[in-house]
C-alpha positions as CSV (number, residue, x, y, z in Angstrom):
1,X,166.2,-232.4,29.5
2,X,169.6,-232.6,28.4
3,X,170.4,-235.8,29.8
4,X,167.6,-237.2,28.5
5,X,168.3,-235.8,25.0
6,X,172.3,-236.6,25.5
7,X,171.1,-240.4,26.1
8,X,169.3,-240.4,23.1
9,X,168.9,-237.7,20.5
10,X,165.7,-238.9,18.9
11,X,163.8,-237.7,22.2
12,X,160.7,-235.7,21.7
13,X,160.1,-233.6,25.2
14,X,158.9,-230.8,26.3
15,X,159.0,-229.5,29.9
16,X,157.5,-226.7,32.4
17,X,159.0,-226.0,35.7
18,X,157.0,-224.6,38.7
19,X,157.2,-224.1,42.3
20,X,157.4,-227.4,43.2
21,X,159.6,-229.0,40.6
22,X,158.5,-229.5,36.7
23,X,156.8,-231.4,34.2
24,X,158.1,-233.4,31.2
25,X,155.7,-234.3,28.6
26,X,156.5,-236.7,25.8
27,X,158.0,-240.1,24.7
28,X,160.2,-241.4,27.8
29,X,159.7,-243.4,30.9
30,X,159.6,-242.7,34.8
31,X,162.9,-244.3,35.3
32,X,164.8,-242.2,32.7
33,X,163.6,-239.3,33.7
34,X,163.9,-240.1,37.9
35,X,167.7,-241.4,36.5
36,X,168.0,-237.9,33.9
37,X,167.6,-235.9,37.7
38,X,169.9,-237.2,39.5
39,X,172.6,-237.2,37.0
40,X,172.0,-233.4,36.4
41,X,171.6,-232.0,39.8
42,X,174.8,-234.4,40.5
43,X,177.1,-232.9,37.6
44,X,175.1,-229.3,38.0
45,X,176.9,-229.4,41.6
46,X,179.8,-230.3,40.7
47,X,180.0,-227.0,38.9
48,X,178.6,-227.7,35.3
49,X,176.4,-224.9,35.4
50,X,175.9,-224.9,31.4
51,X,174.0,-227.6,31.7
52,X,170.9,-225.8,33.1
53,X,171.0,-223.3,29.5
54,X,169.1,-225.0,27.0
55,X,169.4,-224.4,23.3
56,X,165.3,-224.6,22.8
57,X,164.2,-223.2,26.0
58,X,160.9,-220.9,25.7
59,X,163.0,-218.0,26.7
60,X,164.5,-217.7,23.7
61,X,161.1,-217.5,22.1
62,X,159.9,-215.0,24.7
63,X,163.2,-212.7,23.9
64,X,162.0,-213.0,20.0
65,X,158.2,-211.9,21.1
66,X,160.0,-209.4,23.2
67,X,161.9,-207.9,20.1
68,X,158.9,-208.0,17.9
69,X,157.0,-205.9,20.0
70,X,159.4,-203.4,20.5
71,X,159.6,-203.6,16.3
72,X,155.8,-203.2,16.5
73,X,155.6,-200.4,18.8
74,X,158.8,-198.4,16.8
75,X,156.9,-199.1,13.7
76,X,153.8,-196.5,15.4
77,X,155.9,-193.9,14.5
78,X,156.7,-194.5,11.0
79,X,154.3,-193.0,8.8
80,X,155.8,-193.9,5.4
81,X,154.4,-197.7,3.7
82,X,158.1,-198.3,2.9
83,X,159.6,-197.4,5.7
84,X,157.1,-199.5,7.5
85,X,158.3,-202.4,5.3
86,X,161.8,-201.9,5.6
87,X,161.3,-201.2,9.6
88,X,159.5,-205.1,9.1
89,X,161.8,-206.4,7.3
90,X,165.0,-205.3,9.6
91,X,162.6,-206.5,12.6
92,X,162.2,-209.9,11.4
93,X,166.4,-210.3,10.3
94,X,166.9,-209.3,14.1
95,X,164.9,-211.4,15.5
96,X,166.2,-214.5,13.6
97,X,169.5,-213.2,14.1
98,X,169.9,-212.3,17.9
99,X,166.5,-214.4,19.5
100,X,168.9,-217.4,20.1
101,X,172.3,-215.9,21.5
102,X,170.1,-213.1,23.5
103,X,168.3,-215.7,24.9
104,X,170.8,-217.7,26.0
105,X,172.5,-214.9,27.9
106,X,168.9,-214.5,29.4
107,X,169.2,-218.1,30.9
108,X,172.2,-217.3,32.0
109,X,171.8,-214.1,34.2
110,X,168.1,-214.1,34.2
111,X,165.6,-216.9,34.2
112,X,167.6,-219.9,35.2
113,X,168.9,-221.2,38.6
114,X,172.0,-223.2,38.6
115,X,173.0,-223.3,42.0
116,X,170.4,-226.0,43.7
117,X,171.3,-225.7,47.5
118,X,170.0,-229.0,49.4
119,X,167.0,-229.2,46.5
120,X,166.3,-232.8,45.9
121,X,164.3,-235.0,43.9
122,X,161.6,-236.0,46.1
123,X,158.8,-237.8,43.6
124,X,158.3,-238.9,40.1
125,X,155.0,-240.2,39.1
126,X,153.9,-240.5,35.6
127,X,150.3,-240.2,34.4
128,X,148.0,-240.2,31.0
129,X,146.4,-236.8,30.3
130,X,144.3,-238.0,27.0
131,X,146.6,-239.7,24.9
132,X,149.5,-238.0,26.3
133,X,151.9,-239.0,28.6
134,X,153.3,-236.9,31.6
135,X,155.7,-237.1,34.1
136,X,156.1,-235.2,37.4
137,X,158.8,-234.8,39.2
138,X,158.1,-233.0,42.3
139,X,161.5,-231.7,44.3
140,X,162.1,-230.1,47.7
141,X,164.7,-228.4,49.9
């Protein structure tokens, strides 16, 4: 994904991992993204390791769900309307504060994998679903 969206800005992706390598949906081609790969699992060995953390990665959304629960559950014991609403309202500044930076810090230690091992890119097919376009890029060890 960051290759992609260093090549051109303008890109519009989206992308899921699983067990047997990830899926980019959106408006780009099987060669960019087979091309994207290789150039990240190339500069990710030679010890760029910040290029695995991405800036709009669904952890960062999960740490903000993850705060607002804990806002929700705190707010159980508060039995006054306004501290209730100040309770909200302090909620809702920390989430929109800390969701980013937290989550990046949760890339980095918990829900990301920079070190690849022998991993390699072993397929990339790309496929209509509907009017969308997807692109699999299936890897092995």
């Amino acid at each position: 994904m960051a290759i992609l969206q260093e090549r051109d800005p303008r890109v519009r992706l989206i992308a899921r991992s699983s067990g047997w390598g990830f899926r980019v949906y959106g408006t780009t081609d099987q060669g960019a993204v087979q091309s994207a790969a290789e150039e990240a699992m190339q500069r990710l060995r030679s010890g760029e390791r910040s290029l695995a953390i991405a800036q709009r990665c669904g952890t960062n959304v999960a740490v903000g769900v993850l705060l607002g629960t804990v806002g929700l559950w705190l707010s159980e014991f508060v039995r006054s309307p306004g501290r209730k609403l100040a309770l909200g309202l302090a909620v809702s500044v920390t989430i929109a504060v800390t969701s980013q930076p937290v989550g990046l810090l949760a890339q980095r230690y918990l829900t990301t994998e920079s070190r690849l091992g022998e991993l390699r890119i072993e397929s990339v097919h790309q496929r209509r679903v509907g009017r969308k376009q997807l692109l699999e890029v299936h890897t092995a060890q």
